[in-house]
Chimera marker file (.cmm) of the C-alpha trace (Angstrom):
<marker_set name="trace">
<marker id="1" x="67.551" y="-9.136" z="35.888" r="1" g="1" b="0" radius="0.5"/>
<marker id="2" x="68.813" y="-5.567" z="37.124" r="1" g="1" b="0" radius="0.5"/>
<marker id="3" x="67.357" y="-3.108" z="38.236" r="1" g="1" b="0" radius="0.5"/>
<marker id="4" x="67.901" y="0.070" z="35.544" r="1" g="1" b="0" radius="0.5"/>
<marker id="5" x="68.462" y="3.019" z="37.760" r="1" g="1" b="0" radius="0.5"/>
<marker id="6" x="69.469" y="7.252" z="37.019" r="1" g="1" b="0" radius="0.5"/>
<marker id="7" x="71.330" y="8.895" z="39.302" r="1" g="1" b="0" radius="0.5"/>
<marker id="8" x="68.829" y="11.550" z="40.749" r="1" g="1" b="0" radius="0.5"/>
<marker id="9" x="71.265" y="13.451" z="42.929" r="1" g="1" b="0" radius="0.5"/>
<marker id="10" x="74.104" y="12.332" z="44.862" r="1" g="1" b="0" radius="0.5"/>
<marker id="11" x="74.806" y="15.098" z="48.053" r="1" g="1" b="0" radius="0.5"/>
<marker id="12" x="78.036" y="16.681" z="49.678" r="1" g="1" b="0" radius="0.5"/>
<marker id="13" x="77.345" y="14.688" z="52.839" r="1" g="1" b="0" radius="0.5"/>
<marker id="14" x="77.592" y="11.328" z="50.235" r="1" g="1" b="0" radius="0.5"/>
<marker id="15" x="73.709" y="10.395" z="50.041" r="1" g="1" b="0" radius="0.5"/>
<marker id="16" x="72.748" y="9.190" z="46.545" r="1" g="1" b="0" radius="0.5"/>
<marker id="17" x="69.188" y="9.075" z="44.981" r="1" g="1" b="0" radius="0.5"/>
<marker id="18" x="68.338" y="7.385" z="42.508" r="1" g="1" b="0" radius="0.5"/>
<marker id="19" x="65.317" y="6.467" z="39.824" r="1" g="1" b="0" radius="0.5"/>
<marker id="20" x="64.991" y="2.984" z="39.926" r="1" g="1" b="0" radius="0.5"/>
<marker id="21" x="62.517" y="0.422" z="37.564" r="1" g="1" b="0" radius="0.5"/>
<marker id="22" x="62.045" y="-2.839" z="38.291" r="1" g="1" b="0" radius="0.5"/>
<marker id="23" x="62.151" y="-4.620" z="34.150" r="1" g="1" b="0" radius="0.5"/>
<marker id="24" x="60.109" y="-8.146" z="35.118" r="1" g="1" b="0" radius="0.5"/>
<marker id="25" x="57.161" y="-5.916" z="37.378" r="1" g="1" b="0" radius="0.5"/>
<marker id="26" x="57.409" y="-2.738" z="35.708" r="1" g="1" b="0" radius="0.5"/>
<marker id="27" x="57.967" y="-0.651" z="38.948" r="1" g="1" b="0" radius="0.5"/>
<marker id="28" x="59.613" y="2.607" z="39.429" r="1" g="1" b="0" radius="0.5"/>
<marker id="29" x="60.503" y="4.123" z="42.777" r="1" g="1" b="0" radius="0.5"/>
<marker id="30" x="63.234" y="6.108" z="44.197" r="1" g="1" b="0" radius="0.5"/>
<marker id="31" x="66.425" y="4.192" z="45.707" r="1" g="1" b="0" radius="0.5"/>
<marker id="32" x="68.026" y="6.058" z="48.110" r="1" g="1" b="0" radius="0.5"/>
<marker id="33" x="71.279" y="5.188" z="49.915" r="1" g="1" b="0" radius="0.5"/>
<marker id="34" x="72.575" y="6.783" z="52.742" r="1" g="1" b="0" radius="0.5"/>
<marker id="35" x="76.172" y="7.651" z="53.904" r="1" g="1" b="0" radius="0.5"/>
<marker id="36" x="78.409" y="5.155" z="55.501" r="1" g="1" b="0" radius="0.5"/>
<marker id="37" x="78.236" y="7.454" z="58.740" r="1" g="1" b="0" radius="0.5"/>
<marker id="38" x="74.403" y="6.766" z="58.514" r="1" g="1" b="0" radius="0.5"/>
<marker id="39" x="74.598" y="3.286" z="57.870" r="1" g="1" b="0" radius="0.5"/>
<marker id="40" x="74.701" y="3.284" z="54.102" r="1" g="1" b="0" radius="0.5"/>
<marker id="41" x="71.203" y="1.368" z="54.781" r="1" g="1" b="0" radius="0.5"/>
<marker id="42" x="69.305" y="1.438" z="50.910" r="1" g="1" b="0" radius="0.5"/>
<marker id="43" x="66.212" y="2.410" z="51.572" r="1" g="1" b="0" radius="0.5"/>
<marker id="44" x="63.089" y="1.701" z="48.172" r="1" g="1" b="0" radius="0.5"/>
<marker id="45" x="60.120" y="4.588" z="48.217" r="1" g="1" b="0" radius="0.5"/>
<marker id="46" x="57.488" y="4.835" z="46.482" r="1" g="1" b="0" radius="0.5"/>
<marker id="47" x="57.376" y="7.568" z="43.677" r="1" g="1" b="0" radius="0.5"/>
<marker id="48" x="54.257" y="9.261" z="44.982" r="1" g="1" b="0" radius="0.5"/>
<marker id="49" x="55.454" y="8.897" z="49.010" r="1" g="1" b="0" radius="0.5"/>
<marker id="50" x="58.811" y="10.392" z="48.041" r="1" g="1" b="0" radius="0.5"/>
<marker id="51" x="57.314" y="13.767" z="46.364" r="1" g="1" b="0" radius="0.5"/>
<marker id="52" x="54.979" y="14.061" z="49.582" r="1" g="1" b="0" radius="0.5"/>
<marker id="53" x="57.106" y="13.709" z="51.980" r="1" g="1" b="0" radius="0.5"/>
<marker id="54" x="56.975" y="16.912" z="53.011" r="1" g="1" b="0" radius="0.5"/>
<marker id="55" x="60.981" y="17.889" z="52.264" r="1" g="1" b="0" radius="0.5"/>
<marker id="56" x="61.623" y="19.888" z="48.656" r="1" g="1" b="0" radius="0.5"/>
<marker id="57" x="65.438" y="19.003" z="48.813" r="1" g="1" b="0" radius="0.5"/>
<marker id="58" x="67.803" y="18.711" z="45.602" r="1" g="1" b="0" radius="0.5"/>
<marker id="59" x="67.140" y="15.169" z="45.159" r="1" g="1" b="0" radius="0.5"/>
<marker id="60" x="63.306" y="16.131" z="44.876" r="1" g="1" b="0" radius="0.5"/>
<marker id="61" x="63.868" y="19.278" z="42.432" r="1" g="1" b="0" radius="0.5"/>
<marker id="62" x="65.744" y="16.981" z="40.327" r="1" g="1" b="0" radius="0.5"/>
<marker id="63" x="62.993" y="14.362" z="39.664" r="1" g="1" b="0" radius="0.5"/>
<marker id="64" x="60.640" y="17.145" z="38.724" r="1" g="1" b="0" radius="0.5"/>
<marker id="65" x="62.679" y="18.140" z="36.499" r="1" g="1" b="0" radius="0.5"/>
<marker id="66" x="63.173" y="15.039" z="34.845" r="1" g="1" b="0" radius="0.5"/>
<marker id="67" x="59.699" y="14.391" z="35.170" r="1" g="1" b="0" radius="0.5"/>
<marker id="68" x="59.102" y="17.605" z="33.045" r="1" g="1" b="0" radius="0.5"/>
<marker id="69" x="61.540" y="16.862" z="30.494" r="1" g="1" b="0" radius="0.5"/>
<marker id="70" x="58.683" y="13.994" z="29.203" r="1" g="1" b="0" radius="0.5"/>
<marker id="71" x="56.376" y="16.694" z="28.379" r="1" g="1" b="0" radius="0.5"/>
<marker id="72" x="58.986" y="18.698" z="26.618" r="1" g="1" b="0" radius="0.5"/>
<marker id="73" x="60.305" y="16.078" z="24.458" r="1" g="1" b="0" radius="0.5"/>
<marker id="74" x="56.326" y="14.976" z="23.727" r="1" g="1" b="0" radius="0.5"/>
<marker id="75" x="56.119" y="18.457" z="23.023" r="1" g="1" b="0" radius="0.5"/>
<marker id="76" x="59.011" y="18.673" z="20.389" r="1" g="1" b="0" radius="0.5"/>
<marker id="77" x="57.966" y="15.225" z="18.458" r="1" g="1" b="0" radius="0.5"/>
<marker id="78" x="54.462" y="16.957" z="17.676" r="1" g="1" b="0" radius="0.5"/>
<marker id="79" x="56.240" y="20.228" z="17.162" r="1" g="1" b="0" radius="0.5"/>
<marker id="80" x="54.189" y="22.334" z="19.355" r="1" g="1" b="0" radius="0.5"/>
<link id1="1" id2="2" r="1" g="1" b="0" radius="0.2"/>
<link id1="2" id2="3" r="1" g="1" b="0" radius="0.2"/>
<link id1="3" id2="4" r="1" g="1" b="0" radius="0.2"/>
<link id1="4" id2="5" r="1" g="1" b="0" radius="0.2"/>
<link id1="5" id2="6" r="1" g="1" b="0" radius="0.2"/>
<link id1="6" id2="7" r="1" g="1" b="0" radius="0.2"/>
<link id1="7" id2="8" r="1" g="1" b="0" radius="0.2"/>
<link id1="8" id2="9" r="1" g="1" b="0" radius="0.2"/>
<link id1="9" id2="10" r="1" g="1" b="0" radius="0.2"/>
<link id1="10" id2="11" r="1" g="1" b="0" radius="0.2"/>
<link id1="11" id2="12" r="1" g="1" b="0" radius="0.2"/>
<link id1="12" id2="13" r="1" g="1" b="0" radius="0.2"/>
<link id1="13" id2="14" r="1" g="1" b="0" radius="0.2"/>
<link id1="14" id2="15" r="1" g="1" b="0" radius="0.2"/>
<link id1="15" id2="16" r="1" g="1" b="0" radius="0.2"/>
<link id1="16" id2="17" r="1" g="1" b="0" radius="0.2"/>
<link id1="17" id2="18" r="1" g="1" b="0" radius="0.2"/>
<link id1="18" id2="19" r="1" g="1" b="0" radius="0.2"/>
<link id1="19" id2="20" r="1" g="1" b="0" radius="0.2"/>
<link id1="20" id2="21" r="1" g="1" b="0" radius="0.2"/>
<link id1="21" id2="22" r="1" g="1" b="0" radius="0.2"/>
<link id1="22" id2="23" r="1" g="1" b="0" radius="0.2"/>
<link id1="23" id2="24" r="1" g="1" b="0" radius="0.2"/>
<link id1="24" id2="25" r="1" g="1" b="0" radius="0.2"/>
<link id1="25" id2="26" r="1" g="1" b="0" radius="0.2"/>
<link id1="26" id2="27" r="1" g="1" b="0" radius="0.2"/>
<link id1="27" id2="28" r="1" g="1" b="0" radius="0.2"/>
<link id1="28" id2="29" r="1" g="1" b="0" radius="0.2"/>
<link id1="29" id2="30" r="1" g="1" b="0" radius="0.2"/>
<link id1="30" id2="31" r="1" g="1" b="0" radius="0.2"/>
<link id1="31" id2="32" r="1" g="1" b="0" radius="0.2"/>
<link id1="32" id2="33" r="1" g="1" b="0" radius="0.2"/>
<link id1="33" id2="34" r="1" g="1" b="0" radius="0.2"/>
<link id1="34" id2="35" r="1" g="1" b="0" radius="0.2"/>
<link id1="35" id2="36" r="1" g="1" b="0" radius="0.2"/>
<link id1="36" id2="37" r="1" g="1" b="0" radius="0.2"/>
<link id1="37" id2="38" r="1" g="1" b="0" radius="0.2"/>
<link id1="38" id2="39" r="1" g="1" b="0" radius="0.2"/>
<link id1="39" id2="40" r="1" g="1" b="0" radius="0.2"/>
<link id1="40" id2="41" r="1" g="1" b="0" radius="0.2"/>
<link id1="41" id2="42" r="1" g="1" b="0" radius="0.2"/>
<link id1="42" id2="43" r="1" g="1" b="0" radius="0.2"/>
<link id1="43" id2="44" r="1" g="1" b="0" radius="0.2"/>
<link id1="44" id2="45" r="1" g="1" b="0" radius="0.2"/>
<link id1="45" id2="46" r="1" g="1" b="0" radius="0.2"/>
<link id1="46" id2="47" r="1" g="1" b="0" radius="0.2"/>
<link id1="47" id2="48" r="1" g="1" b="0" radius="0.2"/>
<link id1="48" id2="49" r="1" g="1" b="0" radius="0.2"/>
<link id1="49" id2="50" r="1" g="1" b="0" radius="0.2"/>
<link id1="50" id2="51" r="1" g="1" b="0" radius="0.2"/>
<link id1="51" id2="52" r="1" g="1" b="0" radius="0.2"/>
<link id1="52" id2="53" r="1" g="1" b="0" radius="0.2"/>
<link id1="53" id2="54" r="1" g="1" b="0" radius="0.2"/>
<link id1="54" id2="55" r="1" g="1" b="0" radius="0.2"/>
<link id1="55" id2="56" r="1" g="1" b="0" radius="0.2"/>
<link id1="56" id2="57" r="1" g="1" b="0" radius="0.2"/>
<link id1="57" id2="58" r="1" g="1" b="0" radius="0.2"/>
<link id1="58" id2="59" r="1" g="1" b="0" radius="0.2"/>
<link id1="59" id2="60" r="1" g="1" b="0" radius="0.2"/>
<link id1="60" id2="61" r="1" g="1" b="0" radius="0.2"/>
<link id1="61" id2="62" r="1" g="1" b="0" radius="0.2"/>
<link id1="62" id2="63" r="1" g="1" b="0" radius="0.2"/>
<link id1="63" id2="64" r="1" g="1" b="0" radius="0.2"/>
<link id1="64" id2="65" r="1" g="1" b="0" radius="0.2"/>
<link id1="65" id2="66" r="1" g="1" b="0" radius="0.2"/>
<link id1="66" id2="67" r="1" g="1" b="0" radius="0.2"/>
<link id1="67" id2="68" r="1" g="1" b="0" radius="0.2"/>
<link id1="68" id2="69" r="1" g="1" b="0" radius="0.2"/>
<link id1="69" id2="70" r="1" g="1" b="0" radius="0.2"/>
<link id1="70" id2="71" r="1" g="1" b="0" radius="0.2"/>
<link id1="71" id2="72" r="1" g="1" b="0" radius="0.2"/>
<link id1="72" id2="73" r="1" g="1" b="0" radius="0.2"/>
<link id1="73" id2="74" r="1" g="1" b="0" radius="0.2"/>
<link id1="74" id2="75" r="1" g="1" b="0" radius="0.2"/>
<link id1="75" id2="76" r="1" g="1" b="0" radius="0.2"/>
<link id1="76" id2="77" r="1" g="1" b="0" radius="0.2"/>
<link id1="77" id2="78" r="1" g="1" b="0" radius="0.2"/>
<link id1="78" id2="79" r="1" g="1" b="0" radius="0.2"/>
<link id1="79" id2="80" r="1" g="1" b="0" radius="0.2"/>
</marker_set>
């Protein structure tokens, strides 16, 4: 089976990020590709190394703010 991935952010310099889940283990981590000029190596990382790694780039803003859209829908279903 495929993986199901979202497109986290993809930057000017042509690296993409994306949130990835595994559907036979359940797993989610971040795929990230990098530019040709780079390699274009795909890289997996772990949901809770990604956030620590220390950078707050676009690519990291972004899954926060997916990550707070879950509370805001749950939010909207109970009408609070």
């Amino acid at each position: 089976m495929a993986l199901g991935t979202r497109e986290l952010y993809h930057s000017p310099n042509s690296d993409r990020w994306q949130l990835a889940r595994d559907p036979v283990s359940g797993r989610v981590f971040i795929k990230h590709e990098s530019n040709i000029a780079a390699g274009g190596r795909i890289t997996d990382i772990e949901i809770g190394a990604f956030l620590i790694g220390g950078r707050r780039g676009p690519e990291h803003t972004e899954l926060l703010r997916l990550i707070g859209t879950l509370t805001t829908d749950a939010d909207d279903a109970q009408g609070t």
